[in-house]
C-alpha positions in Angstrom: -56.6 -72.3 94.4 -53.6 -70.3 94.5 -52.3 -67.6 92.0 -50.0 -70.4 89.9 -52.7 -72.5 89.5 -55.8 -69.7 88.3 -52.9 -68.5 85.6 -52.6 -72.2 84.5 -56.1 -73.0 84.3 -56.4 -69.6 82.0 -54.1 -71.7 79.3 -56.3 -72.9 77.1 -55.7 -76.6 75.9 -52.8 -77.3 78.7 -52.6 -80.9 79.4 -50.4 -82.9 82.0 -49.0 -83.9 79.3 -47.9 -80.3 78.9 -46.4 -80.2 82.5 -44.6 -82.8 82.0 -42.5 -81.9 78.9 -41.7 -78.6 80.3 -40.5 -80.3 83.9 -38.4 -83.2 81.1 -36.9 -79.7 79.5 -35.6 -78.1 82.4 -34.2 -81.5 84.3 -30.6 -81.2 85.6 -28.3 -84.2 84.6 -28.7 -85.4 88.3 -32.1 -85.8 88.2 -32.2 -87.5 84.9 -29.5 -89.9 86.6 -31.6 -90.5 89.2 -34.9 -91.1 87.2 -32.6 -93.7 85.3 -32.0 -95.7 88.5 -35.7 -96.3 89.0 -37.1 -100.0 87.9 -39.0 -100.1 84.4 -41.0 -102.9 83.0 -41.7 -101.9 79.2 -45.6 -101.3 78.8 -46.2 -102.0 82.6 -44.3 -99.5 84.1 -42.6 -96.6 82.8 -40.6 -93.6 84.2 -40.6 -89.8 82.8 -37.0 -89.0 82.9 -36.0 -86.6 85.0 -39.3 -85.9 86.8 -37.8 -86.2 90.8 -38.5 -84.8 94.2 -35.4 -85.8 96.2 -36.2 -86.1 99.7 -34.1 -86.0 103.0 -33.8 -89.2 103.5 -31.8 -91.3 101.4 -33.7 -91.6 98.0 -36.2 -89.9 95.6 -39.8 -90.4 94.1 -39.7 -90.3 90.3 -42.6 -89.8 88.0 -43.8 -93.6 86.7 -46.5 -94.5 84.7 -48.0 -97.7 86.2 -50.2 -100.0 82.9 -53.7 -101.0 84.2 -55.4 -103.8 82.3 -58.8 -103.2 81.9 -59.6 -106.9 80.8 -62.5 -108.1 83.1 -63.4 -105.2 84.9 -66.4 -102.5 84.3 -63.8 -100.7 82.3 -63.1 -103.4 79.3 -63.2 -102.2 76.2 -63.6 -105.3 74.3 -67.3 -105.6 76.2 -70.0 -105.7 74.0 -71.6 -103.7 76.6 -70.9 -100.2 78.0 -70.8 -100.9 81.5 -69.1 -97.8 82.6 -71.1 -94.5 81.1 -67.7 -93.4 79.5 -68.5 -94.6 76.1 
C-alpha cells in the first residue's frame, strides 16, 4: 500500500461514493463530454459523468454502473431463506 492510499484509509467514514463526487467535482468539460457519449440504459446501466481515463488509442473508459438482478440466484432478496450469510 502506498503513501495515497494509508492517508485515505486514515479518513474515517470515506466511501467510494466519496471518490467519486470529488473525481465528478474536478471533471474538465471534455471529459464530461466524453462520459456523455457513452451508452446508458436507465436502471441497467448508468455512467458517472465525467469519470474518464482517455487512452492512446482512439477512445476512453468511463465509469458505468452495470444493474445485476438478483432474482433467482443465492443472492435474491425476496427468498424466504437466507441462502447467502449476508442477511
Amino acid at each position: 500500500m502506498n503513501d495515497i492510499m494509508k492517508r485515505l484509509v486514515a479518513i474515517d467514514g470515506l466511501t467510494f461514493a466519496d471518490c467519486v463526487r470529488f473525481f465528478d467535482e474536478r471533471a474538465t468539460e471534455r471529459e464530461r463530454a466524453i462520459a456523455e457519449l457513452a451508452a446508458t440504459r436507465e436502471g441497467e446501466v448508468e455512467v458517472d459523468n465525467a469519470i474518464v481515463s482517455e487512452s492512446d488509442d482512439n477512445g476512453a473508459y468511463v465509469l458505468a454502473w452495470l444493474w445485476v438482478d438478483f432474482a433467482g440466484t443465492a443472492f435474491d432478496k425476496d427468498n424466504d431463506e437466507d441462502d447467502n450469510g449476508d442477511n
